[in-house]
N, C-alpha and C positions, 0 to 999 in steps of 0.2 A: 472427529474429522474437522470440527472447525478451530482445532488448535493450528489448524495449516495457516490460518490469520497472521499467526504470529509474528509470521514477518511483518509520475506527470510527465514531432512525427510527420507522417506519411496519410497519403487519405486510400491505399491500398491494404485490404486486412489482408493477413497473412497465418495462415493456417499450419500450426506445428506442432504435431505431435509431442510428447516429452516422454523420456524413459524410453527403453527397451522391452514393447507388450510384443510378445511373440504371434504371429496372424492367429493361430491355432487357438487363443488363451480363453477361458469360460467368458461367457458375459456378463458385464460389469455388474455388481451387485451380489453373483451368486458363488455360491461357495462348491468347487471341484469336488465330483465324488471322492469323499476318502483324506480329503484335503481340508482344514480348515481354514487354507488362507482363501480371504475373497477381494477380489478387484472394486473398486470404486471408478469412476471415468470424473472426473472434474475439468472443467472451464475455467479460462479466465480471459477477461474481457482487459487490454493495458496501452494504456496511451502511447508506452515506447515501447523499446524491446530491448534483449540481451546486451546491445549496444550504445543503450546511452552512457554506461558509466555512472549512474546512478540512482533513480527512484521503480523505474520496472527491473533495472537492473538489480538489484537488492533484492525484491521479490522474486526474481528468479533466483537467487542464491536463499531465498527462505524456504521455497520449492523445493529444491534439494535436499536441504536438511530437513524439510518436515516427511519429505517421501521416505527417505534413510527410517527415522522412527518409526511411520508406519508401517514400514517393512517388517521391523524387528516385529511389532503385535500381529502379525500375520493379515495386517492389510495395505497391497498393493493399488498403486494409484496412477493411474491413466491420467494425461492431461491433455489438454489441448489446448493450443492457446490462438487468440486474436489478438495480434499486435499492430502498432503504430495505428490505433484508430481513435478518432476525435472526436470530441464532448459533443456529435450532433447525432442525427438524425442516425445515422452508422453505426451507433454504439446499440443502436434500436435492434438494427438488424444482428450486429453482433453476440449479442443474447440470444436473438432467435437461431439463428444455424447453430448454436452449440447446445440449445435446448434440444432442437432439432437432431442434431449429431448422439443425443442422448447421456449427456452429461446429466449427472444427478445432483451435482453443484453447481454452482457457478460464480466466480469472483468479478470484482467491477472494482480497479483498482485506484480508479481516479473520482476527486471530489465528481465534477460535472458529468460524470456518468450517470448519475443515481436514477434524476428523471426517467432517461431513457428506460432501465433496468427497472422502474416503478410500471412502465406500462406494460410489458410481458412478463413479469411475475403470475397476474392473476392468471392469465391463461395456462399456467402450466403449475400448479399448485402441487405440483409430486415432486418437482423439485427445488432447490432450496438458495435462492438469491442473497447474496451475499454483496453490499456496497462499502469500500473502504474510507474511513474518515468520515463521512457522515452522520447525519442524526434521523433520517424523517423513516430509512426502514425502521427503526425502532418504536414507532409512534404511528405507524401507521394499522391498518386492521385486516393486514395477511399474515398469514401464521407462519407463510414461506418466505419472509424476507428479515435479512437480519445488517448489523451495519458490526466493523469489525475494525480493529487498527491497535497498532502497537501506543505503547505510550510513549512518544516522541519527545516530548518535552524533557522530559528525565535525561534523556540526552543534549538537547539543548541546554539545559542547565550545567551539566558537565564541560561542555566546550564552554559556558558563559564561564566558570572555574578560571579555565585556562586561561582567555584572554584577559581575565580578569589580573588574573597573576604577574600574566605580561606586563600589564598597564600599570602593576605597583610597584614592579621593578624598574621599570622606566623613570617613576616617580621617584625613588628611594635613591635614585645612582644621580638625579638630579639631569636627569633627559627630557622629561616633561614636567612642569607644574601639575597641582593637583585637579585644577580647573581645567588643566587640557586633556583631561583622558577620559575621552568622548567616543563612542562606540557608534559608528554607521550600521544599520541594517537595513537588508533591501529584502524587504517581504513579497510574498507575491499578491493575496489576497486577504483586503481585512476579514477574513472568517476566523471563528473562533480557533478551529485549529492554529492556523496562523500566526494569530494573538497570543494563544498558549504558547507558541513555542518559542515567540521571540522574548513575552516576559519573563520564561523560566531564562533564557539566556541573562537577560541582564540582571536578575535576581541570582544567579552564578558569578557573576563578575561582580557585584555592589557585594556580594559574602566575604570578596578578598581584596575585593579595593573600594573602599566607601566612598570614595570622592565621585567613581562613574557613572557619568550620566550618557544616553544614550538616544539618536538620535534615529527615526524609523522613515522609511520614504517605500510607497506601494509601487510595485510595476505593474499587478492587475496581468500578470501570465504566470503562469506554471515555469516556462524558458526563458522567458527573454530579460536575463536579469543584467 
């Protein structure tokens, strides 16, 4: 189940089902007489929703395909989700009603969730807290909390590639000097993820154009770039 990893609003949560679970269908965990498939119910706790066009949006298109797979192994997955809710006190309560709702997972998709998600963990030790991008579940001394995330940078290094490419062909046709292929980046927060992902870009771009150098400025939000 935590391959579903795989795959930053509004200050109103909003409560949505995911999938097609029939009202009728066994409860989550147990396996139908006769049947070996069993239902899982999982949570997720996300800053945006289906609609931003890209970072809870991606997770819901990771949702998909990781349900799709599950299926095939004969395990189906109930979701629920809490959308548009913010790195405060909300994200507290948002753990709690889907503990509550009886998920037996639960994702926390944004860095500033985690605290919250650190303080109702203990109370509910049966199920299993999961923070994305993070480091401190990992280091901390519950058995039910874990931190989970894709390796981003490996993409960022890829797109560093591209524009890097751009920038030597600009050089090469005699568009810019070699001193002018200067790369803006607008990061959001110095955290390490952050940092990994803008240095794999520019170490993508210096691979195909050596002369660039690049130039980094913080906004300090997840949006407001």
């Amino acid at each position: 189940v935590f391959g579903l990893a795989a795959c930053g609003g509004g200050n109103e949560p909003a409560e949505t089902p995911a999938g097609e679970t029939p009202a009728a269908e066994t409860p989550a965990g147990e396996t139908p007489a006769g049947d070996e498939a069993k239902t899982i119910k999982v949570g997720m706790v996300c800053i945006g929703d289906e609609n931003d066009q890209g970072y809870t949006y991606n997770f819901m298109r990771g949702v998909e395909e990781a349900t799709a797979q599950l299926a095939e192994q004969g395990i189906n997955v109930e979701w629920v989700y809490k959308t548009q809710i913010l790195e405060d006190s909300g994200c507290e309560d948002a753990n709690i009603e889907l503990a509550d709702a009886g998920c037996q997972i639960i994702f926390n998709n944004s860095s500033g969730f985690e605290s919250y998600m650190l303080k109702v963990a203990p109370d509910y030790p049966e199920i299993e807290f999961i923070s994305c991008t993070n480091q401190a579940s990992a280091v901390d001394d519950l058995a039910n909390t874990h931190n989970a995330f894709a390796n981003i940078y490996e993409g960022r290094y890829l797109a560093g590639v591209a524009g890097g490419m751009k920038l030597q062909q600009l050089i090469d046709e005699g568009t810019i000097t070699a001193d002018q292929a200067v790369i803006g980046y607008v990061a959001a927060f110095p955290f390490a993820e952050v940092v990994s992902g803008y240095t794999a870009f520019y170490l993508g771009a210096k691979s195909v154009c050596p002369s660039v150098t690049m130039k980094v400025k913080y906004v300090n939000s997840w949006s407001n770039a």
